[in-house]
C-alpha positions as CSV (number, residue, x, y, z in Angstrom):
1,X,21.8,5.8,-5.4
2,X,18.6,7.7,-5.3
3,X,15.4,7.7,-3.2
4,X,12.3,7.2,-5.4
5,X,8.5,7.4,-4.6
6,X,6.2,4.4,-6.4
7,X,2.6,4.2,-6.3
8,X,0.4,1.9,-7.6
9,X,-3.3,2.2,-8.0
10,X,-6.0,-0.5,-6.9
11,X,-9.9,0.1,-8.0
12,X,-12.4,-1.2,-5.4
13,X,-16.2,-0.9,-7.9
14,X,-18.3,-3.5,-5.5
15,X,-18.9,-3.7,-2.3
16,X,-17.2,-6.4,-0.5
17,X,-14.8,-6.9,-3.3
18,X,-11.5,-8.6,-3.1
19,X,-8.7,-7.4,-5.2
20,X,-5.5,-9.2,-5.9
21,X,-2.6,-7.6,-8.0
22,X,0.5,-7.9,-8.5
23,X,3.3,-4.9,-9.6
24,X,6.1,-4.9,-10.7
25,X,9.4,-2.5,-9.9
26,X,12.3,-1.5,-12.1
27,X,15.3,-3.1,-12.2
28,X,17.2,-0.6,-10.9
29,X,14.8,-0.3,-7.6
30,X,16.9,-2.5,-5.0
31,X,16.0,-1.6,-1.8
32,X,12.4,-1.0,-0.3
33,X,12.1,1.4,3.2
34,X,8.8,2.1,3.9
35,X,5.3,1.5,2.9
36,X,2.1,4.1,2.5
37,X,-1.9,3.7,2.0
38,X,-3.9,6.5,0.8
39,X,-7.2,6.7,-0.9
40,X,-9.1,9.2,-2.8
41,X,-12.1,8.8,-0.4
42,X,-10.4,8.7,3.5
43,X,-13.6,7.3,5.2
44,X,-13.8,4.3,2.9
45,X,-9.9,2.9,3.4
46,X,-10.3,3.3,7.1
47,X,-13.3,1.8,8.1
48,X,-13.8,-0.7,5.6
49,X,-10.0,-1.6,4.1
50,X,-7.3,-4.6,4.9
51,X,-4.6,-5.7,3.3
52,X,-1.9,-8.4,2.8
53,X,1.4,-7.5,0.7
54,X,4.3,-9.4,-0.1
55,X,7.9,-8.1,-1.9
56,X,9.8,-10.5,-3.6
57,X,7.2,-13.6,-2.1
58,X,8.0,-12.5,1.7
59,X,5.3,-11.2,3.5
60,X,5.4,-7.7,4.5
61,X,2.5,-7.1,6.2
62,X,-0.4,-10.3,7.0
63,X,-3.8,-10.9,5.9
64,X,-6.5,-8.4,7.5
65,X,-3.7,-5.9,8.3
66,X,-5.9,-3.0,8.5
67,X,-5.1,0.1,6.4
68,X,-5.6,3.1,9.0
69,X,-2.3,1.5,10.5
70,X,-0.9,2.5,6.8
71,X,-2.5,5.7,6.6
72,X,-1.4,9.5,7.8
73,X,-2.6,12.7,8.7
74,X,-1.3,16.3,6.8
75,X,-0.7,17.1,10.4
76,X,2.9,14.9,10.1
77,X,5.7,16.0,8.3
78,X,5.9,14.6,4.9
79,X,9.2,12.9,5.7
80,X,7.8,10.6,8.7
81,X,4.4,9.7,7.0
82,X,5.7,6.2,5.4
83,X,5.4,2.7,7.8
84,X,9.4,1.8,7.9
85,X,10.2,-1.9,7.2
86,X,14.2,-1.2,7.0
87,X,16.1,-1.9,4.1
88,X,13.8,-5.0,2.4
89,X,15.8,-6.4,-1.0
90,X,13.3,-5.0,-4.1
91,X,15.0,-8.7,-5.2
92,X,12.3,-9.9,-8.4
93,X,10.5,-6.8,-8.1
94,X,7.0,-8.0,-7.7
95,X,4.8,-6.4,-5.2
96,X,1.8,-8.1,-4.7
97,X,-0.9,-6.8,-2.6
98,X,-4.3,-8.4,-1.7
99,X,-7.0,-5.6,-0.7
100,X,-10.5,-6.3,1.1
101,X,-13.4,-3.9,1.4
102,X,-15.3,-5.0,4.6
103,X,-18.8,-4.2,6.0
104,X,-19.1,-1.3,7.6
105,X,-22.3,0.6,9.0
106,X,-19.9,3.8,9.2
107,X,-19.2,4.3,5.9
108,X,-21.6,3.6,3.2
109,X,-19.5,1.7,0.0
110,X,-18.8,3.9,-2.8
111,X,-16.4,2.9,-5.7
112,X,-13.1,4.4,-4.3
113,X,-9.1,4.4,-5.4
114,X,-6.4,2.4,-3.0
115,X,-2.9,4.0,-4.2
116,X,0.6,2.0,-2.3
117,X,3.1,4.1,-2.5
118,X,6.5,2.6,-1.7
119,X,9.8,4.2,-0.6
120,X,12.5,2.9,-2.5
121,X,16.2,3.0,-2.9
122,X,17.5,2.8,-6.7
123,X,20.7,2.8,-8.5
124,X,21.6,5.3,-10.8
């Protein structure tokens, strides 16, 4: 068994937008450990992103879960920067993630990038 890094790339064009998508893991991925947002444009995901996910049709994280609770600083060591949900069963593989840009007079929209990474245990 082997720890693997996934990431999986959302595109948010339009203010407001709602994006639903759905991935999908290799069969040899069985186990899932922790859970990372990051953006190519920091001020956007933070003020104006939320987020439900689901593995395997179980709900990870809930509607509205905002994504600065997902996000990290450089200032943390690489190896404590993903959100831990234990040892969650990869079971059909699908990883489906709703994202919502919200209003927000702090950050102006731009079209930005929402990359999930995912921890994940696979078999060799």
């Amino acid at each position: 068994m082997s720890i693997v890094k996934k990431r999986f790339d959302i595109f948010i064009n339009t203010a407001l937008q709602v994006v639903t998508q759905i991935f999908e893991l290799e069969k040899n991925i069985t186990t899932i450990k922790g859970i990372l947002v990051t953006t190519d444009k920091d001020d956007l995901l933070y003020y104006r992103g939320s987020q439900r996910i689901e593995i395997n049709k179980a709900e990870v994280l809930p509607d509205n879960y905002e994504s600065k609770l997902l996000m990290t600083g450089i200032n943390l060591s690489p190896n404590h920067r993903y959100y831990e949900v234990g040892d969650l069963p990869a079971g059909n593989g699908h990883v489906k993630i709703t994202y919502i840009d919200r209003e927000d007079t702090r950050s102006a929209f731009e079209p930005y990038r929402v990359s999930l990474y995912l921890n994940c245990v696979q078999t060799d």
